[in-house]
N, C-alpha and C positions, 0 to 999 in steps of 0.2 A: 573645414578646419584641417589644417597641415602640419602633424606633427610627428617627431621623430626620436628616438633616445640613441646616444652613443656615448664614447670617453674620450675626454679630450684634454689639451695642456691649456692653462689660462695665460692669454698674451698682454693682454691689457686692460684696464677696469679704468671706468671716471665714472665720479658720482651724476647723478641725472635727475634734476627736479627735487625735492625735500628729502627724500627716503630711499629713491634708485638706484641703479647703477645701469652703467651700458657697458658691456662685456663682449671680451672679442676672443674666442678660442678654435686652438686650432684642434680641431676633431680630427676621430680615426679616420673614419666615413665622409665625412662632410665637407673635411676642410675647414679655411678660417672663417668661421662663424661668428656674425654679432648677433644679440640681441638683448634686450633687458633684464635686469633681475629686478624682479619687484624686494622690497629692502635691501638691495644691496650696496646700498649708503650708510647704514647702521653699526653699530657699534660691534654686535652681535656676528656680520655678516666679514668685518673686516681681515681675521685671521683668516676666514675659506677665501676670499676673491686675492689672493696673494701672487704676484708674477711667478710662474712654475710651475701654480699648485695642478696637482691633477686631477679633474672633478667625473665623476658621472653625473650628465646632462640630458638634461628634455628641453627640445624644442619645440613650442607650435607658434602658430600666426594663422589669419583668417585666409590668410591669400602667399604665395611662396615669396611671391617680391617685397612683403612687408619686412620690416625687421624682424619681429616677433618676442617671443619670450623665453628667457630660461628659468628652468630648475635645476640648481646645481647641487650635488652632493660631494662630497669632500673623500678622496680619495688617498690623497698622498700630499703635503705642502711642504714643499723645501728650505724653504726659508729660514726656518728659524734653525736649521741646522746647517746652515749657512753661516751666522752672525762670526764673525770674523776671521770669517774667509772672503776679503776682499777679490782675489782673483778668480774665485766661483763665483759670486754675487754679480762680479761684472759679469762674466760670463753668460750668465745666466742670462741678464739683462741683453746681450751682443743675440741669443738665440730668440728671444722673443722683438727684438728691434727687425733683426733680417724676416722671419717670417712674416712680421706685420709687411715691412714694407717690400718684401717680396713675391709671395706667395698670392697670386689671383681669389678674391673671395668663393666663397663654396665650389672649389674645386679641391676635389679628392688626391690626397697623396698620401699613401697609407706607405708606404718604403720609409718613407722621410718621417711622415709619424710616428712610426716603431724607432726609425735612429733617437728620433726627438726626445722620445718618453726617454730611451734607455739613457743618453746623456744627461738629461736632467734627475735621473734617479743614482748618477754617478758622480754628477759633481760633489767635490770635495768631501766625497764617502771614497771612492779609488785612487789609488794613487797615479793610474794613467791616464785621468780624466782632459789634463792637456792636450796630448793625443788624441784621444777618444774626441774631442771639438774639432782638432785639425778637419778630422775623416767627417765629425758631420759638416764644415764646411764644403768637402769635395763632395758628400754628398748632396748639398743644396744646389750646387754648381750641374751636377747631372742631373737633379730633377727638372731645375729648369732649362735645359736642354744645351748650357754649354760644358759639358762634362771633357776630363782631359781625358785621353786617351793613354794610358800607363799598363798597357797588357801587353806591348813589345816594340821594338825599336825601331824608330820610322826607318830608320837608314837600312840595318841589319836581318831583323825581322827577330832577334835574338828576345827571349823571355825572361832572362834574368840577366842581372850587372847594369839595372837602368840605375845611370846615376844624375840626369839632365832632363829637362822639358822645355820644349823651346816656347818662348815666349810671345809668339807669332799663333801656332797652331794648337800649340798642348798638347802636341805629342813627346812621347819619351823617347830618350837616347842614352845609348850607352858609354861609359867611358869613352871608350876607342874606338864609336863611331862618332865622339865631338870634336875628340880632333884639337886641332885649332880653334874652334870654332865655341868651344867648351866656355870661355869669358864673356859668349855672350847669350851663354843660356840659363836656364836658373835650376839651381840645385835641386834633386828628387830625395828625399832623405829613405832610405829603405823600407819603413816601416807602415809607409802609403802603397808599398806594394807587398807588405809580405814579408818583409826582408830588414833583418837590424830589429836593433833596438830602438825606441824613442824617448831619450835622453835630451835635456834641454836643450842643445844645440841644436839637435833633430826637428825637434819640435817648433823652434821660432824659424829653422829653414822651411816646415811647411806651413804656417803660419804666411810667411813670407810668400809662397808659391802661389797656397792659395785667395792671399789677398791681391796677387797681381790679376788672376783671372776675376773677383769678383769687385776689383778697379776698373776692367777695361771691357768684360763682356755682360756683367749685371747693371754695375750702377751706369752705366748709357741709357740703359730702361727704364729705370725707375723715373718716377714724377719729378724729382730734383737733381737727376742724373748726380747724384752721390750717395755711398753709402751710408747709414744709419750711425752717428759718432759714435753708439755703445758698441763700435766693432773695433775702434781702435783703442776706445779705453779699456776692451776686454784683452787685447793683442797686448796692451802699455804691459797691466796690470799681471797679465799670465808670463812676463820675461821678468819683470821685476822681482816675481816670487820667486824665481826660479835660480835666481842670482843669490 
C-alpha cells in the first residue's frame, strides 16, 4: 500500500459513479494529483471539493501508477467570499485552468505552490491582488522553464531604469538602451521588478507582457497548443473592474 498525506489547492472536481468524485489537486509535495473521493458527489461533500479550496489530503492506492484515493479535510475555501467578485472568481478559475493544463502530473513544485496558496488566500481580500496574479503568472513562466530574464539590461548590463522586454528573447532593456528600437518591444511596468507602483495601467501592461510569453513559449506545449479560455476571461474581467 502507497500512501502519503500533504496540503494542497483543489483544481478540479467531476462527480464519478453515484456518490464519487475524481479530484485533481495541486499538492505541496506532490504536485497535481488525482484521485477519488469516496462521496464526493454528495450533498454534504459539495461546499469542501470547491475550485481554490485548500484541503489537507491523504493519498493511498495499492500500486503508485494507480489513481488511488483521497481524504480530504477542509482547510480554507474561497469561494464564498468571492460571490460577487466577478474579477477574483475569474481569476481564480484562470489559476486553476493554467495549472491543470500546464503543470506535469505528480511533479513537485513547492515555489509555485507557496506563490499558489498565497494568491488564492489574497484574492479579492487585498487590494493588490491584480498584481499579485501578474507575478504569479511570471512565476508559472519560470517554473516551467521559459522564465524572462528582468534582473538587467541585455544591452547595458544596467539593474535598474528596465523599462522594455524584448519580445524575441525576454530579456529586459532600458529606456536608452531601446532606442529606436523601443516600438518594437513590449512594455516592463516597474513593479515586476521592484520598482513603481501597480496601478491599473501597470497591471493590464504586465498582463499584456506576460500573456505574450505564455502565447508563444507555453501554449506551443500544451495538447491544443492554446491557452486555457479562463485566462483571457480572467485578463477581460480584471481591466474591466478596473475601469
Amino acid at each position: 500500500m502507497i500512501d502519503w498525506r500533504d496540503e494542497g489547492i483543489l483544481i478540479a472536481a467531476r462527480r464519478h459513479g453515484e456518490s464519487a468524485a475524481i479530484v485533481e489537486i495541486f499538492t505541496a509535495a506532490h504536485g497535481r494529483h488525482a484521485g477519488v473521493v469516496r462521496g464526493g458527489g454528495s450533498r454534504r461533500m459539495a461546499p469542501v471539493l470547491q475550485p481554490g479550496a485548500t484541503l489537507g489530503v491523504e493519498w493511498s492506492a495499492r500500486l503508485e501508477e494507480h489513481i488511488g484515493h483521497f481524504r480530504v479535510d477542509p482547510i480554507g475555501t474561497p469561494i464564498a467570499a468571492l460571490i460577487g467578485n466577478g474579477a477574483a472568481l475569474a481569476t481564480l478559475g484562470a489559476v486553476a485552468a493554467l495549472i491543470a493544463a500546464a503543470l506535469p502530473e505528480r511533479a513537485a513544485h513547492p515555489a509555485l505552490y507557496a506563490a499558489s496558496r498565497d494568491l488564492v488566500a489574497a484574492l479579492g481580500r487585498e487590494p493588490d491582488w491584480p498584481a499579485r496574479y501578474a507575478r504569479w503568472e511570471l512565476a508559472l513562466l519560470t517554473e516551467l522553464g521559459f522564465g524572462l530574464d528582468l534582473s538587467a539590461c541585455a544591452v547595458t548590463g544596467a539593474r535598474t531604469g528596465l523599462a522594455f522586454v524584448s519580445p524575441r528573447t525576454g530579456r529586459a532593456v532600458t529606456r536608452e538602451a531601446a532606442g529606436d528600437w523601443a516600438g518594437r518591444l513590449l512594455p516592463l511596468p516597474g513593479f515586476l521588478c521592484g520598482e513603481g507602483a501597480a496601478g491599473p495601467g501597470e497591471v493590464a501592461a504586465a498582463l499584456a507582457l506576460t500573456g505574450h510569453f505564455l502565447e508563444t513559449r507555453l501554449a506551443p506545449t500544451l495538447p491544443r497548443e492554446a491557452l486555457p479560455s479562463a485566462r483571457a476571461r480572467a485578463v477581460a474581467a480584471i481591466l474591466r473592474a478596473a475601469t
